[in-house]
C-alpha positions as a Markdown table, in Angstrom:
| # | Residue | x | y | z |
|---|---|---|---|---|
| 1 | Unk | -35.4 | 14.2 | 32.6 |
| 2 | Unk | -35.3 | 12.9 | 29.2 |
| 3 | Unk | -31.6 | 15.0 | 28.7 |
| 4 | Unk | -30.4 | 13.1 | 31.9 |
| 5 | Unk | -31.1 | 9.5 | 29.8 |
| 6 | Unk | -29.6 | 11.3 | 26.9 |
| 7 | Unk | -26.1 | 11.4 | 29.1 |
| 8 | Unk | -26.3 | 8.0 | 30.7 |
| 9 | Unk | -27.0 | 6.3 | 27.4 |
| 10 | Unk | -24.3 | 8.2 | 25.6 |
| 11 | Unk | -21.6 | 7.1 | 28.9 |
| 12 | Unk | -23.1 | 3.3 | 28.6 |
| 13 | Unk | -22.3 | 3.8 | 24.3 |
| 14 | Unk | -18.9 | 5.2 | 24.8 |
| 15 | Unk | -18.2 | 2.8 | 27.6 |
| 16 | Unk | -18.6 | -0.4 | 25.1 |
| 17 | Unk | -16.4 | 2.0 | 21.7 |
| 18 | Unk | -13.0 | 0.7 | 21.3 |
| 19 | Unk | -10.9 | 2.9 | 22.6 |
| 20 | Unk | -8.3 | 4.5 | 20.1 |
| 21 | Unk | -4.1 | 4.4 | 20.6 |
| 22 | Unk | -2.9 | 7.4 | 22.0 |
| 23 | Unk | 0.2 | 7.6 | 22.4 |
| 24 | Unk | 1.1 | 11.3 | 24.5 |
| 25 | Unk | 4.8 | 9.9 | 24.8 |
| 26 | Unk | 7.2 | 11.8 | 22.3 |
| 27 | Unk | 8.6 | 8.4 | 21.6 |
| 28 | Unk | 6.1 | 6.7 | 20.8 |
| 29 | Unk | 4.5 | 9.7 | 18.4 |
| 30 | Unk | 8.0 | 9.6 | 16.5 |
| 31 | Unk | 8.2 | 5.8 | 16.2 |
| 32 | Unk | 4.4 | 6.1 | 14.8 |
| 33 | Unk | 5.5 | 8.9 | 12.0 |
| 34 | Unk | 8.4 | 7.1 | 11.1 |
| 35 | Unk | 6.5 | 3.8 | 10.8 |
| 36 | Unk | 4.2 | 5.7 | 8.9 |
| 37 | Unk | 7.5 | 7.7 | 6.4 |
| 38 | Unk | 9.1 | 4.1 | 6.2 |
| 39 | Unk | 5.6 | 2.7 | 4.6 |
| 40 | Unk | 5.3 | 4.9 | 2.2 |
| 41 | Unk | 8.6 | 5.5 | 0.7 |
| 42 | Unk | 8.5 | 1.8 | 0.4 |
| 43 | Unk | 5.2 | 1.9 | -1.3 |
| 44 | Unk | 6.7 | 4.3 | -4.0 |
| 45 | Unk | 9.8 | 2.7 | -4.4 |
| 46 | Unk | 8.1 | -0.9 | -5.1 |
| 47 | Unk | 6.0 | 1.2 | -7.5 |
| 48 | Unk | 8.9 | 2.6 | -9.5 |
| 49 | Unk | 10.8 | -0.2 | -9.6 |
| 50 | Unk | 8.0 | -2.4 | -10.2 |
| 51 | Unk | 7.1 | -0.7 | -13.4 |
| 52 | Unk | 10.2 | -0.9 | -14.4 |
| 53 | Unk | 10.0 | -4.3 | -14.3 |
| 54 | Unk | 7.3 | -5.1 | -15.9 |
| 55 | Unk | 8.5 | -2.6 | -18.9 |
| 56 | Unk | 11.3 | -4.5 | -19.3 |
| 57 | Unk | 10.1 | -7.9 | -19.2 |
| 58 | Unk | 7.6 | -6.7 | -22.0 |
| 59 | Unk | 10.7 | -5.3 | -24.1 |
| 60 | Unk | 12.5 | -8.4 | -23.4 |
| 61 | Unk | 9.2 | -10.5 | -24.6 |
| 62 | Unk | 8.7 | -8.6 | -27.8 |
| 63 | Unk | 12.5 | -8.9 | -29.0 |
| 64 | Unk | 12.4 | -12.9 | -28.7 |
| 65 | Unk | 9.1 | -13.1 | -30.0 |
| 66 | Unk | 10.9 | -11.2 | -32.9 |
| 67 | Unk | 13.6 | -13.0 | -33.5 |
| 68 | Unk | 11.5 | -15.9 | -33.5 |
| 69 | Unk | 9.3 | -15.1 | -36.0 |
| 70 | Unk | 12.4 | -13.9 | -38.4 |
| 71 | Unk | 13.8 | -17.3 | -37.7 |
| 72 | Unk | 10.4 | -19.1 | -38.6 |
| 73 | Unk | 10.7 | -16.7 | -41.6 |
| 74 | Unk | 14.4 | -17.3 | -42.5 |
| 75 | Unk | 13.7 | -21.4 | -42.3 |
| 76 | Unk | 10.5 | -21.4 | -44.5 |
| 77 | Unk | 11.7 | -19.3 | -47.3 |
């Protein structure tokens, strides 16, 4: 008896689970892998261009704060 309530319970417990997106169309599989190819390549490419970026503002930052300081130099001497 007690394996009987075993099964019930476990029908009642996977009657209230979300159920998960299946998709069994080829279509829909396809749409869902390109989804997923289109994500990531995007994902790398803000990545590489963002580091780029940011290395360039830095460069950019360092020169002026360069020629600053030779101007500040250049005017006090």
């Amino acid at each position: 008896m007690p394996e009987k309530e075993n099964r019930i319970m476990d029908k009642l417990i996977n009657a209230f689970k979300p159920k998960k997106n299946t998709c069994e169309d080829i279509v829909c599989q396809a749409e869902m892998v390109i989804s997923a190819y289109v994500s990531k390549r995007r994902d790398e490419i803000i990545a590489k261009y963002g580091k780029k970026k940011r290395s360039f503002s830095g460069l950019m930052i360092f020169c002026a704060s360069g020629v600053i300081l030779y101007l500040i130099y250049v005017a006090l001497r």
